[in-house]
C-alpha positions as CSV (number, residue, x, y, z in Angstrom):
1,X,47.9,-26.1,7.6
2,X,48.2,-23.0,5.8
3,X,46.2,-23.2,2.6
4,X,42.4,-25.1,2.9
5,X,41.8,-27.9,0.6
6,X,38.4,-27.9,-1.4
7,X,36.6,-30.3,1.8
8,X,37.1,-27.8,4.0
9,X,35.3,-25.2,1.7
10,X,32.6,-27.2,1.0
11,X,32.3,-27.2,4.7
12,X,32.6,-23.3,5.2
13,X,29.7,-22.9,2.4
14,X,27.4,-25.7,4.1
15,X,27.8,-23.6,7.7
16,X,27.0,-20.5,6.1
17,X,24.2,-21.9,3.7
18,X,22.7,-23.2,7.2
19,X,23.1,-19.7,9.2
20,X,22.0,-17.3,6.5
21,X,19.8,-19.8,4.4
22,X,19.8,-19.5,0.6
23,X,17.1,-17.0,-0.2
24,X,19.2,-14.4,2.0
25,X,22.7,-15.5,0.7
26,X,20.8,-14.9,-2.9
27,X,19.0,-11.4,-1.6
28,X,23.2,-10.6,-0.6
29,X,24.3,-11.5,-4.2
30,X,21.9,-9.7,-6.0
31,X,22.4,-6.1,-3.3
32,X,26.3,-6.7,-4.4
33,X,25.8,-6.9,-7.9
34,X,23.7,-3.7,-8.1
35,X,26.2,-2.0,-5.9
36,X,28.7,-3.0,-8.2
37,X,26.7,-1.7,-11.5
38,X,25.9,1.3,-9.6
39,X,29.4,2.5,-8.8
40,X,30.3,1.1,-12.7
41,X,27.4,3.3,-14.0
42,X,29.1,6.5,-11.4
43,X,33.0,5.6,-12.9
44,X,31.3,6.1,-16.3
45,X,29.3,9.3,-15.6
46,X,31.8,10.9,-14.2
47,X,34.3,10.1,-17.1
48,X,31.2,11.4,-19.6
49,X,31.4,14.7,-17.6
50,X,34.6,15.0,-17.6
51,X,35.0,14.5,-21.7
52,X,31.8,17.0,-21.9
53,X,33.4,19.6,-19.3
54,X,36.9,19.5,-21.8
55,X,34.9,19.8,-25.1
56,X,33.3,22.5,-23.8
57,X,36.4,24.6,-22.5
58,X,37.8,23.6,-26.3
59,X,34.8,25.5,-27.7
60,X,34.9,28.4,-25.6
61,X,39.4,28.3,-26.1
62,X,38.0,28.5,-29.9
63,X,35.9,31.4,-29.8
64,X,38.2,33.8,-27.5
65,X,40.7,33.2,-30.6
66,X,38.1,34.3,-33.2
């Protein structure tokens, strides 16, 4: 009773295939992968900025020593 074999998820994905149909279980897929590249894409930025905002306070550490 605890764990579900493979029948009964078959069944699951039938009863949701037939509530939501397929073009809007498809439309769901493709939102959640572009949320998922979006937030990648942000993650990535942000580290970008961060390396920029260090090289910069290198350069200017540089030049107050000169």
């Amino acid at each position: 009773m605890g764990s579900f074999s493979i029948w009964h998820w078959l069944i699951v994905l039938v009863i949701v295939m037939l509530v939501f149909g397929t073009k809007k279980l498809g439309n769901i897929g493709s939102d959640l992968g572009k949320a998922v590249k979006g937030f990648k894409d942000g993650v990535k930025g942000e580290e970008e900025k961060a390396a920029a905002d260090k090289a910069a306070i290198d350069v200017e550490a540089r030049e107050k020593k000169s």
